[in-house]
N, C-alpha and C positions, 0 to 999 in steps of 0.2 A: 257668179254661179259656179265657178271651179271649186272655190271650197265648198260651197253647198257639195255638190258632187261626191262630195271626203267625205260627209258627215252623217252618221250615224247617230241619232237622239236615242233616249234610252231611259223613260222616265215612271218610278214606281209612283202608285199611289196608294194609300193607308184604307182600308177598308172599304176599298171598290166592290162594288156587286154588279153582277148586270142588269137594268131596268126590266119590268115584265109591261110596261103601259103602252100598246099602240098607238100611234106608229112614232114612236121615238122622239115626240117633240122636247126638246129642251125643258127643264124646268127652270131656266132663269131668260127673261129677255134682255137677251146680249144685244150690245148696242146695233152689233153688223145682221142678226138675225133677220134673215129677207122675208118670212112671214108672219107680219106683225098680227095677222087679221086671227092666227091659228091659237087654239090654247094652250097653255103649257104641260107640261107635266108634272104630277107631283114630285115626282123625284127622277132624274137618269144622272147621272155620276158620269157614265161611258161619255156621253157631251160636253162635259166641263173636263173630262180627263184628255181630249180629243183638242178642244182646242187651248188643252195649255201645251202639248207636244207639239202642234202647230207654232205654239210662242215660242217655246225652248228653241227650234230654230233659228228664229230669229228674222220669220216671213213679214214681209211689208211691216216690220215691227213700228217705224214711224208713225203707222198708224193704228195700232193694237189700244184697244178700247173707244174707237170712236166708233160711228156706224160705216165710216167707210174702209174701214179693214176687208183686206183681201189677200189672206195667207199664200191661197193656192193662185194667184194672179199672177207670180214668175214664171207658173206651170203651164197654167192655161192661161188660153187668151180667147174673147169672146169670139164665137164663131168655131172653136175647136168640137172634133169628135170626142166624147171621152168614155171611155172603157173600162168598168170597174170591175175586178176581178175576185171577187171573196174565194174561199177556200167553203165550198157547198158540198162538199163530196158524200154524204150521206142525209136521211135524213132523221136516222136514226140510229145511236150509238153500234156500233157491230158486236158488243154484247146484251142489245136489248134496250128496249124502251126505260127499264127500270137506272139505265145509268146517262151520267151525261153527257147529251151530244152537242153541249155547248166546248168541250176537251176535245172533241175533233173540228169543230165548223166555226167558222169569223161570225162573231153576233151579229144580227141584223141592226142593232142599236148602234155599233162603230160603220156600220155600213150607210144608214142614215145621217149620222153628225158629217161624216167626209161628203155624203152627197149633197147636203147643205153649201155647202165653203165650195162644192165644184159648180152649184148652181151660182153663189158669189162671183165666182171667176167670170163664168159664162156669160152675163150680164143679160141674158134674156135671148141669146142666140146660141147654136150651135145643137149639139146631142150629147145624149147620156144613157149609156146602155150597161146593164148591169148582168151580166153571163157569167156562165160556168158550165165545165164539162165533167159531171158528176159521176160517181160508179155507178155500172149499167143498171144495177139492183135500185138506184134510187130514186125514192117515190119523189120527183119535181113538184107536182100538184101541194102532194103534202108539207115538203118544205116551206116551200112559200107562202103558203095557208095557214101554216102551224107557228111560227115562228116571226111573222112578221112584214117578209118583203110584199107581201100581198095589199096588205094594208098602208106601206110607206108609198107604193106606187100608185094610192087611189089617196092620196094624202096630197101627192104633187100632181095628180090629173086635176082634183079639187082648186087645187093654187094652179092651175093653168100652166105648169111643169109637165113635158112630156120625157116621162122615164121608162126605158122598156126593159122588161124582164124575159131574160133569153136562156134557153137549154139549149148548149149547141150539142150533144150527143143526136147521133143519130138513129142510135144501137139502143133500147130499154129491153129491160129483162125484170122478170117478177121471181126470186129468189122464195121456194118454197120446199119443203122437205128437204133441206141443201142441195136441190138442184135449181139451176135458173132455166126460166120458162122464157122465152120470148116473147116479147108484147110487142116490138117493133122497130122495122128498121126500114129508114129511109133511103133514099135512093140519094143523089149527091146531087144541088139544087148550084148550079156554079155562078148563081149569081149569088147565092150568100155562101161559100166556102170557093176555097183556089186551095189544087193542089202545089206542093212549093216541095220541090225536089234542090235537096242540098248534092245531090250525086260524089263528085270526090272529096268536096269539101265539109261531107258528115263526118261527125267524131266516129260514128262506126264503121266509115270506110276501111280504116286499116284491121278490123277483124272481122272485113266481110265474105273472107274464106269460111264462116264457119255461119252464114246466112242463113243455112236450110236450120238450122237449130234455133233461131228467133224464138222467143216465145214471151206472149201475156197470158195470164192466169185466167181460166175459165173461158177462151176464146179458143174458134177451130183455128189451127194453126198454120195452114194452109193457104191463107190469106194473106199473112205476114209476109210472106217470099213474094208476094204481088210488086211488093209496094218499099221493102228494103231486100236488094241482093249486091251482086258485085258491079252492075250497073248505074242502080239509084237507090237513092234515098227519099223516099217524099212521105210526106206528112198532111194532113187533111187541114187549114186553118180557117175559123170562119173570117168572111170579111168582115165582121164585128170587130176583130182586134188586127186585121189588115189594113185597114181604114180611119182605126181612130188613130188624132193628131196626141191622145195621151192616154196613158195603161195607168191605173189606180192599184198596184199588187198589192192586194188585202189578205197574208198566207196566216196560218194558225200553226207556230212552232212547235214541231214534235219531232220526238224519234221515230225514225222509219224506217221497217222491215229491207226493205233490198235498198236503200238508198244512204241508211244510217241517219238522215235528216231531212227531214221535210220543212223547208220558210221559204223566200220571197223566189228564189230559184223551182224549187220543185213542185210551185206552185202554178207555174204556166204550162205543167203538162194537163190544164185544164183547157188549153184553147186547142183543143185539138178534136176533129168529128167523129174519126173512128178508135177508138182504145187498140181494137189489133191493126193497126197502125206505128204501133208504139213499142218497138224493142225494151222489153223488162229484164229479159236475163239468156241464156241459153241452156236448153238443156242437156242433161247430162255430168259427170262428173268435172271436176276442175283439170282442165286443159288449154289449152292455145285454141278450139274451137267451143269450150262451154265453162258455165261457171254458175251452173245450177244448183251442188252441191259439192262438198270436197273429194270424197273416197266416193270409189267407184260400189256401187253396190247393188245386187242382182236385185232384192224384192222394192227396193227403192225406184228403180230404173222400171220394172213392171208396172209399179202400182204409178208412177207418173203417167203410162201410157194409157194406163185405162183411167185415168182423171181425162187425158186427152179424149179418150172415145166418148166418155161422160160428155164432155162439153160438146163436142160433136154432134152427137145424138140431141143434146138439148137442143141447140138450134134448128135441128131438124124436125124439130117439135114430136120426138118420139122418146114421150116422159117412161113411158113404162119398159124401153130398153133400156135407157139411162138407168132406173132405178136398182134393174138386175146387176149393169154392172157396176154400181155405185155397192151394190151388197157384195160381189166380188172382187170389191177393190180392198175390203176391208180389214180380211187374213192380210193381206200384202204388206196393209199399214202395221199393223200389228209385229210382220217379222222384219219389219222396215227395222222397228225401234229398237228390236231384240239384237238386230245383228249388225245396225250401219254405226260404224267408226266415229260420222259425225251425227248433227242435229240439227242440219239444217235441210231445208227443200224449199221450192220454187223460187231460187236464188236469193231468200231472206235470209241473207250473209252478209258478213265483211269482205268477204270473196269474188262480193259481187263488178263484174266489170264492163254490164252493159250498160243499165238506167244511170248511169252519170253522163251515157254519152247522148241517149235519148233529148234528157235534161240539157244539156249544155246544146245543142240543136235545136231545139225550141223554143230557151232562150235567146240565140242567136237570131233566130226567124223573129221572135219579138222586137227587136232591136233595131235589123235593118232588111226587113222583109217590105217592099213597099205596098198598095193595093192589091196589085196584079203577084205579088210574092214574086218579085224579082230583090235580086238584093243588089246594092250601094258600099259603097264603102263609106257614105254619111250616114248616119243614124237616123232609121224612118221616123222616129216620133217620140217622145220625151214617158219616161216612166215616174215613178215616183209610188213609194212603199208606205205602207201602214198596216203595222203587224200588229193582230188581237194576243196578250201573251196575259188578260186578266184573269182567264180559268183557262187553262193550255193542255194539253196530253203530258204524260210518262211511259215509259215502255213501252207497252206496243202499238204502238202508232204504226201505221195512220187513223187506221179502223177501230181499234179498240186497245187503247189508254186508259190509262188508267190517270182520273182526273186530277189535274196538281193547278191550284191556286197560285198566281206567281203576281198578281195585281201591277201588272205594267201593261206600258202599249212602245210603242218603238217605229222608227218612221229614218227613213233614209232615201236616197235617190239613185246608189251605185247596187246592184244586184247581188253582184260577185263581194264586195266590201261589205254588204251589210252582213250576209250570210255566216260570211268568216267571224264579226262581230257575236253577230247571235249564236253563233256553234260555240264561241270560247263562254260567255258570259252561260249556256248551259252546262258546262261544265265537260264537252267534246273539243275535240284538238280538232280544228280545220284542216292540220295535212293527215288525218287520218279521215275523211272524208274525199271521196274520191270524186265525186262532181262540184266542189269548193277548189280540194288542189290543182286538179289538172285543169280543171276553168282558167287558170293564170298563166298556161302553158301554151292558152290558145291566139296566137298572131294576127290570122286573117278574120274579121269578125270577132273581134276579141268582144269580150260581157263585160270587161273590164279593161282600163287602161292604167288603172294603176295598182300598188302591190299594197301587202297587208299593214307594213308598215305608215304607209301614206293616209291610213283613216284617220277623223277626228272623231269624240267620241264626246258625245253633250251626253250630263246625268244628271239629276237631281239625289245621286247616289256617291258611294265612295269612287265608282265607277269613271267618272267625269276626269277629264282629261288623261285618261290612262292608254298605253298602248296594246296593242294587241297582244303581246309576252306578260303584258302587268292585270288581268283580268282577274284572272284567277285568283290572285292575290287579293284583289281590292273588294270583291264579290263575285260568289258563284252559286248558280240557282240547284245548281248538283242533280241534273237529271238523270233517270238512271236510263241507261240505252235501254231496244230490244234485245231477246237471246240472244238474235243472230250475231249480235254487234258485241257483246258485253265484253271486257278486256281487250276490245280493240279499237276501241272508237276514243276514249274517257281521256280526259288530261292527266298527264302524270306529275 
């Protein structure tokens, strides 16, 4: 299992499309396929592409093509909890229905094949829960209705599979005239979420001098100081991924606004209840206590604070204050662009030097957070990645990319390892990403135990056997960053 651990797969395929037929059955009956009774489909590619990266491994290969093939059976063992995690964050592109939100969200078709092969492992025992903790703005109902998971889950109640479809957000918001309205917020139910306070041991412990500046985008700010100061750290987890014995990280790789990259790491800032909960950046100019924007500048600094009163007010469900000062925020914007030095706001930078530390603390939490979110120094429970990269985002990611075809899928076991992988093979330098490098930095609870050099790298590509400094060389998908990031992020 050690070299498994190393190993990063990375395999294209030639004129992949993603299936439109509910609920994802297979169009070939594979010999291990555990519902023979179901019909097939005329076509899904995403399921033949799925279990040939399961082969490339080299899982229970011994047995690969009989009916007793069981890829994921090192992973899982019958009787295990399992925790599938896609990347659901919208449920519709953030420029609109007319574009694709298949370039922000894990297909439901790769989320079906993997739940297949975990039902395999399972042998008829244990659970399988498939969550996410989506932007506030996003319609859940309609995701899962529009798209698929709806029908995959009345697909396994039908075969006497019990699979539950879970929102852990607490917080929804109905985004209208670009103000968010609130629909709803729960109160904190402690038998499904534990608060898990990392205290000195947070990555943002050492720039918790500058706490009162916290901030997430579209949230009252004031709640953040609750719950990260120079005291503690805690974070809201549900016991959905407290409790499973294995995490399925399902991330959709993109560039990303304040993080520079979004895959199998930035992906677990999904299992978290409350979003302002969640250090994103600090406000204010670039300093020792902020890293919101670079140069200091007056109508920039105004017009954030009345976006803050904006959001304020939304929550307080008093739409028609919010609207006035959303019409007086707007000169602001305006001498924002005329007079600031930089071009960047709400810390979608390279500059940025909080959400890597968020990131790399809720990976940690994943790791060795146990039930009750106390931590170990053994690892609570076994992960294991599968990344959708057949229609992926460009630029501005997370929300709205610009859609780029890249027809592969990618699958590894190490977090920190794969990430570094996936950043070179787009065409980004891993130590210019700030929660990949200093991931490597961290001792106690480390995401990783070993260094960039120690991956292995399976391809059905030029790719295949190359090291982490020969990537670029051998193939690169040449993504272009967002603004914030552009001439800082890219391999040279």
């Amino acid at each position: 299992m050690q070299n498994l651990e190393k190993t990063v797969s990375y395999i294209k395929f030639a004129d992949i499309s993603y299936p439109e037929e509910f609920p994802f059955n297979p169009a070939v009956d594979y010999p291990e396929y555990p519902f023979k009774q179901a019909a097939l489909s005329t076509r899904n590619p995403v399921y033949d592409a799925l279990r040939e990266l399961l082969h490339s491994l080299g899982l229970d290969s011994g047995n690969y093509g009989k009916p007793s093939w069981n890829p994921l059976g090192t992973i899982i063992k019958p009787g295990d909890r399992v925790l599938i995690k896609p990347n659901m964050v919208l449920d519709q592109h953030g420029y609109g229905p007319d574009w694709d939100i298949f370039s922000v969200i894990t297909h439901p078709s790769l989320v079906r094949a993997v739940c297949d092969y975990v039902v395999i492992a399972l042998k008829g025992s244990g659970g399988i829960i498939i969550g996410d903790a989506p932007l506030q703005s996003c319609n859940f109902e309609n995701l899962i209705e529009s798209y698929g998971y709806s029908a995959i889950q009345k697909f396994y109640e039908r075969s006497g599979v019990s699979v539950e479809l879970v929102d852990f957000r607490l917080f929804k918001s109905e985004l209208s005239g670009g103000l968010n309205r609130p629909l709803e917020r729960r109160g904190i139910d402690h038998e499904k979420y534990a608060v898990v306070d990392l205290g000195e041991e947070s990555m943002l412990h050492e720039i918790s001098e500058g706490f009162l500046n916290y901030r997430v985008t579209n949230y009252d700010p004031s709640e953040m100081k609750k719950h990260h100061n120079r005291g503690k750290n805690e974070y809201l987890i549900p016991k959905a991924a407290l409790c499973a014995d294995v995490i399925i990280n399902m991330p959709k790789p993109k560039p990303h606004r304040k993080a520079g990259l979004t895959c199998a790491m930035k992906n677990f800032v999904g299992i978290n209840g409350h979003k302002d909960w969640l250090p994103h950046h600090r406000n204010g100019c670039k300093s020792s206590l902020s890293d919101e924007y670079l140069y200091s500048n007056f109508f920039k600094k105004i017009r954030t604070k009345l976006q803050e009163k904006i959001d304020v007010l939304c929550l307080k469900e008093k739409k028609g204050a919010a609207g006035l000062v959303r019409a007086l925020k707007l000169p602001f914007g305006l001498l924002m662009k005329l007079t600031s030095k930089d071009k960047y706001t709400e810390g979608s930078w390279w500059g940025n030097d909080t959400i890597w530390r968020t990131v790399c603390d809720l990976n940690r939490i994943a790791l060795y957070a146990d039930e009750k979110g106390v931590f170990d120094e053994k690892k609570a429970r076994k992960i294991f990645i599968v990344a959708d990269m057949i229609v992926t985002g460009d630029e501005e990611g997370p929300l709205e990319p610009t859609p780029k075809k890249v027809g592969a899928l990618a699958a590894g076991f190490d977090l920190l390892l794969f990430d570094t992988v996936m950043a070179a093979i787009m065409g980004f330098d891993y130590k210019k990403i700030p929660n990949i490098l200093n991931a490597y930095q961290i001792k106690k609870y480390p995401i990783s135990h070993y260094l960039p050099q120690d991956m292995n790298l399976i391809s059905n590509t030029p790719l295949n056997g190359k090291k982490i400094c020969c990537i670029k060389s051998a193939l690169g998908e040449k993504f272009r960053p967002t603004k914030g990031w552009e001439g800082h992020i890219e391999l040279e």
